[in-house]
C-alpha positions as CSV (number, residue, x, y, z in Angstrom):
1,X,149.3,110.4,98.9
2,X,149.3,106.9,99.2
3,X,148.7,105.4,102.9
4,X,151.3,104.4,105.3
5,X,151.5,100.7,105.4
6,X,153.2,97.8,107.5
7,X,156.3,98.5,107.2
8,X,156.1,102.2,108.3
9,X,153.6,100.7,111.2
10,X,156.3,98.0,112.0
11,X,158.7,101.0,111.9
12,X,156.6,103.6,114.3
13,X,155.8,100.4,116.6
14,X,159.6,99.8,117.1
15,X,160.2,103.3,118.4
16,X,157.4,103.4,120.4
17,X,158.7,99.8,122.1
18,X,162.6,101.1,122.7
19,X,161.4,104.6,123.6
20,X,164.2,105.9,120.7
21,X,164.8,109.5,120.4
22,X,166.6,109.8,117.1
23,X,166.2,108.2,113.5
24,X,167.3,108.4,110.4
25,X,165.4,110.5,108.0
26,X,164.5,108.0,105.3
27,X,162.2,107.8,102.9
28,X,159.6,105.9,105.2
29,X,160.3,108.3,108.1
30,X,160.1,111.0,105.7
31,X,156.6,109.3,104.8
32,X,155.7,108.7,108.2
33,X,156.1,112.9,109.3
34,X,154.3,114.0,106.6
35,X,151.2,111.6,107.3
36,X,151.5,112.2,111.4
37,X,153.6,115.2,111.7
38,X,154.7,114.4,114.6
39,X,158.7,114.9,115.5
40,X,161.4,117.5,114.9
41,X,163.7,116.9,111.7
42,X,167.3,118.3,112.4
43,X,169.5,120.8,110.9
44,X,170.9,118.4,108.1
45,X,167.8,117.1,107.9
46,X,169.1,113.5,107.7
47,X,167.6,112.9,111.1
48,X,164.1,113.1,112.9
49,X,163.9,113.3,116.9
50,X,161.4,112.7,119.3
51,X,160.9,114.0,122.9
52,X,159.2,112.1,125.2
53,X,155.8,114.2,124.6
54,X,156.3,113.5,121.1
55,X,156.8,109.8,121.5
56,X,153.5,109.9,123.5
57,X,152.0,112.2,120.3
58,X,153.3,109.5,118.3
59,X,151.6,106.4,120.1
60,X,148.3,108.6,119.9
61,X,148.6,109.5,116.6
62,X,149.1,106.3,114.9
63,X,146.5,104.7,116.9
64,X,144.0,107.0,115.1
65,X,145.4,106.7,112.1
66,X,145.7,103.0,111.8
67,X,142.8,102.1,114.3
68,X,144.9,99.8,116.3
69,X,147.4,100.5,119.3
70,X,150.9,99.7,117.9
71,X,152.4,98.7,121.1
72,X,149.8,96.3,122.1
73,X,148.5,95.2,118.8
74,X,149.8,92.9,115.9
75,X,149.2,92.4,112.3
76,X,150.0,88.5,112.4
77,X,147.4,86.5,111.2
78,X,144.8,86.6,109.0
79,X,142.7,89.8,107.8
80,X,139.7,88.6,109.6
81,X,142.2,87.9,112.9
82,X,143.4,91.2,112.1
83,X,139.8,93.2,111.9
84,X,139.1,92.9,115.6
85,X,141.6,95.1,116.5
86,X,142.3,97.6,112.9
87,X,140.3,99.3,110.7
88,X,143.4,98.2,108.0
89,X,142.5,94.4,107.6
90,X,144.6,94.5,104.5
91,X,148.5,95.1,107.0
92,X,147.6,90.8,108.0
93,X,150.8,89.3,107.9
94,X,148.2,86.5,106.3
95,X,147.1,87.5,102.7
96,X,144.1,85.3,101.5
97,X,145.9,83.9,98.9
98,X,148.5,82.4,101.4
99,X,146.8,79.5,102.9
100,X,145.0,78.3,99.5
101,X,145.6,76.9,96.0
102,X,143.6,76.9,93.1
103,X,143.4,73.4,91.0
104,X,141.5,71.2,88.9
105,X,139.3,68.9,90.6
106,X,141.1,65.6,89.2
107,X,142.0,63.2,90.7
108,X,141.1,64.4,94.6
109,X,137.2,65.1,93.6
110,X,136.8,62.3,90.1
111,X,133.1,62.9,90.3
112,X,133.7,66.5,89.3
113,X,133.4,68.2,86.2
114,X,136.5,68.6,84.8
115,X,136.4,72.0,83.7
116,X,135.6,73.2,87.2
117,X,138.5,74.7,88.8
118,X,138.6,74.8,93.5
119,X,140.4,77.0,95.9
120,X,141.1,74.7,98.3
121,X,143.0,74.9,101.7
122,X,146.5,74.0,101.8
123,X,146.2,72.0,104.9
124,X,143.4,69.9,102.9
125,X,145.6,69.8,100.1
126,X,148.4,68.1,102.6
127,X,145.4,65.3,103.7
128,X,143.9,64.5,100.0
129,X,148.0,63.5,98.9
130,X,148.4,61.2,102.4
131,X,145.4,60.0,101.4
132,X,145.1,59.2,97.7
133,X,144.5,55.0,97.0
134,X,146.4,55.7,93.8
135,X,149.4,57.7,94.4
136,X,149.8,60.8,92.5
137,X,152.9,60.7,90.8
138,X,153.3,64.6,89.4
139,X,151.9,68.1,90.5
140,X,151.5,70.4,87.0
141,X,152.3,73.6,87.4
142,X,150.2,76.1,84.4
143,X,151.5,79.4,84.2
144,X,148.3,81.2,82.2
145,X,144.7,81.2,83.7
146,X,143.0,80.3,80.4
147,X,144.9,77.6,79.5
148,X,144.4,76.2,83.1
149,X,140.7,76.8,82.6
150,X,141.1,74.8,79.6
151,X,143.4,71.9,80.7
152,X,141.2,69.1,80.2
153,X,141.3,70.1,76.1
154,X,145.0,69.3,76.0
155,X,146.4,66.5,74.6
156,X,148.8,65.0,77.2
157,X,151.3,62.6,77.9
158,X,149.6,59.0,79.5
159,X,151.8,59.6,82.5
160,X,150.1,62.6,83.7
161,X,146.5,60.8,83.8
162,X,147.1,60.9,87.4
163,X,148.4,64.2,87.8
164,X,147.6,66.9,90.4
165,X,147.2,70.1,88.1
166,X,147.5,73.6,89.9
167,X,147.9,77.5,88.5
168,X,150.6,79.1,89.4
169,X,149.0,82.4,89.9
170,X,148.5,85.9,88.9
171,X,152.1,87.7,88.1
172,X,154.2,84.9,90.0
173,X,154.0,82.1,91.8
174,X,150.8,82.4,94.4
175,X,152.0,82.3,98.0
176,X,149.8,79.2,98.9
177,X,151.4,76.9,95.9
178,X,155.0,78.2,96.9
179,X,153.9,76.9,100.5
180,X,152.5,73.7,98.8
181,X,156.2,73.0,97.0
182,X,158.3,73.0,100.5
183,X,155.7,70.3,101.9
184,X,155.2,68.4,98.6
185,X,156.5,65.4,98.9
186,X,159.3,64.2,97.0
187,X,157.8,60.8,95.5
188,X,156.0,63.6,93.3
189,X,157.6,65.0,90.1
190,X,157.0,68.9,89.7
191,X,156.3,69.7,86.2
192,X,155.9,73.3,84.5
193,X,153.8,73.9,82.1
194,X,154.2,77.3,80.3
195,X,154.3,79.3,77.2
196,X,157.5,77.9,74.7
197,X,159.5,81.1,74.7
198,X,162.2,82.8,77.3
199,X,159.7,84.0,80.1
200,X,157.9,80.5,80.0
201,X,161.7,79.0,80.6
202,X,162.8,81.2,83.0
203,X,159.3,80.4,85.4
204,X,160.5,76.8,85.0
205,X,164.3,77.5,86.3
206,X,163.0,80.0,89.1
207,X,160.1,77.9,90.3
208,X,160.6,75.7,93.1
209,X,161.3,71.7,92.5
210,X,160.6,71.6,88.9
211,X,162.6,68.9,87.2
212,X,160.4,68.5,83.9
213,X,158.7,71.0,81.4
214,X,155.3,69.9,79.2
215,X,155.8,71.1,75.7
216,X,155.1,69.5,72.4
217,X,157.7,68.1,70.3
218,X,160.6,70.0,68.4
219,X,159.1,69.0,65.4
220,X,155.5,70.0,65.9
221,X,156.6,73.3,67.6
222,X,158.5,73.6,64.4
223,X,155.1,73.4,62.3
224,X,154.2,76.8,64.2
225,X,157.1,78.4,64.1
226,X,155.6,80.4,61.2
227,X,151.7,81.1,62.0
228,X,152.0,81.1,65.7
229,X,155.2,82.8,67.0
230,X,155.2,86.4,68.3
231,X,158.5,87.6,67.3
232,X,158.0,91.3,68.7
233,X,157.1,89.1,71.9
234,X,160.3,87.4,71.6
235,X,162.2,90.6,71.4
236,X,160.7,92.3,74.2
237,X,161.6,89.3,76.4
238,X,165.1,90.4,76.4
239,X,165.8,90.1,79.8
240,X,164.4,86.7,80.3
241,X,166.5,85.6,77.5
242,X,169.7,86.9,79.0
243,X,168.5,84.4,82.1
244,X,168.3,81.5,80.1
245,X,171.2,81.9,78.2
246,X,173.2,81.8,81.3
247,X,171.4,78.6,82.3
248,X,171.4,76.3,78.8
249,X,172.0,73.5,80.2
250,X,168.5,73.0,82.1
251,X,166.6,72.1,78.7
252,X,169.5,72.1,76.4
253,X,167.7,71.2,72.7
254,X,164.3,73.0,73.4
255,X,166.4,76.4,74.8
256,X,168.6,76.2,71.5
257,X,165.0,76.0,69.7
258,X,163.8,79.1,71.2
259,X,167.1,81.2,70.8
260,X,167.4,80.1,67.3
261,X,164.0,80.3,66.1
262,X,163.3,83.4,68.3
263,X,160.3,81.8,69.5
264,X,157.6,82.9,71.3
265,X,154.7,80.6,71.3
266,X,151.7,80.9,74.0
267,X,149.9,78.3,75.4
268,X,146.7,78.8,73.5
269,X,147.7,78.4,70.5
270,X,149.1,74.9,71.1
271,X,145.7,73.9,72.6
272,X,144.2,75.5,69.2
273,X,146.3,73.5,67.1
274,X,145.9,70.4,69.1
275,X,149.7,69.6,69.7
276,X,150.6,66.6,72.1
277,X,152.1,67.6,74.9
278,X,155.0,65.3,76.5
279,X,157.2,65.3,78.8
280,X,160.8,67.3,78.7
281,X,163.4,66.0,81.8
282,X,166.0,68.5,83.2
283,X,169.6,67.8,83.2
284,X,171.2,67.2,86.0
């Protein structure tokens, strides 16, 4: 069975603080008993009571079990902050991907390689933009790892020769780059970079700030519409589609493209056929 996690600790700590008698039997409660068996479930079984002895059971209990008093002790911070007091580093309120982004090296380290790729602190990140001689006009946002990796390959619009590239992060938006878009400031144009089909569109809507989307021309996406688009990719994205047809307006003529041509085109394979990449503005 998996372990009990914050929530149920947040849960069992709450009790414990208001000294409450009776809950509802949910399916974390339900969770919690069978883990600490500690309480007495009712006759309809839709609640679970505690005594007094059993609230003290309970405080014992889940100290053992999570390696940290719950009345005393608190999850906030960071897993390091967080392994003085539990054996569970992993409940911090702080996960190690919150307080960091990973980007290109350009144009905050220039002597750099430019295939290497940092994790830097988002505070640091905050200093290097106050600080930049040249202002940096966009932050990129790339939605696949590899094509991140590879960014310096791309051919891209002159305008972004002073841009701040970043990935996204693995499944969604890392928490340390969703931090970095509330402080960003607002001189700097957010631009998505993604894969040319529904899902790519639908990460530029949802994603924070983004007012422009890198993608080649219509015409050289039309050059691949035949030896690079996934059409069973296309079909599975059925959900994403439904999104994006509700929201045409955003990029009007390169949405239409997609629908029409049921496109699905990744990222690599416009870096393997070398398309330009340019700039494509939101509507208001």
């Amino acid at each position: 069975m998996a372990r009990l996690t914050k929530v149920h600790a947040n849960l069992i700590a709450n009790v414990l603080r208001k000294r409450i008698g009776k809950v509802s039997f949910s399916a974390n409660w339900q969770k919690i008993f069978a883990e600490l068996e500690v309480g007495d479930v009712d006759e309809s079984s839709r609640a679970l009571r505690f005594s007094a002895e059993q609230l003290h059971q309970l405080n014992q209990m889940s100290t053992v079990y999570f390696g940290s008093e719950l009345l005393n002790d608190s999850f906030e911070g960071t897993r390091t902050e967080v392994a003085k007091h539990s054996r569970y580093e992993k409940l911090a309120a702080i996960t190690p991907d919150e307080q960091y982004v990973l980007l290109k090296p350009h144009p905050f380290y220039a002597g750099l390689p430019l295939e290497y790729s940092l994790r830097i602190p988002l505070t640091h990140i905050i200093e290097l933009l106050k600080s930049q001689a040249t202002p940096i006009t966009h932050l990129v946002i790339v939605e696949n790892l590899d094509a991140f990796d590879c960014w310096q390959q791309f051919s891209v619009d002159e305008s972004l020769n002073n841009a701040l590239v970043v990935y996204r992060g693995h499944n969604g938006l890392a928490k340390g780059l969703s931090a970095l878009l509330e402080l960003l400031p607002q001189s700097i144009a957010v631009v998505a970079f993604v894969d040319v089909d529904p899902a790519g569109i639908q990460i530029a809507l949802t994603t924070p700030k983004v007012t422009q989307l890198l993608a080649p021309s219509i015409e050289a996406l039309l050059s691949l519409v035949v030896s690079a688009s996934a059409s069973e990719d296309y079909t599975a994205q059925y959900k994403q589609l439904k999104y994006i047809r509700q929201q045409n307006h955003a990029w009007q003529v390169l949405q239409q493209f997609i629908i029409e041509h049921q496109v699905s085109i990744k990222q690599q394979h416009l870096l393997a056929h070398q398309l330009r990449l340019m700039l494509h503005s939101k509507a208001c």
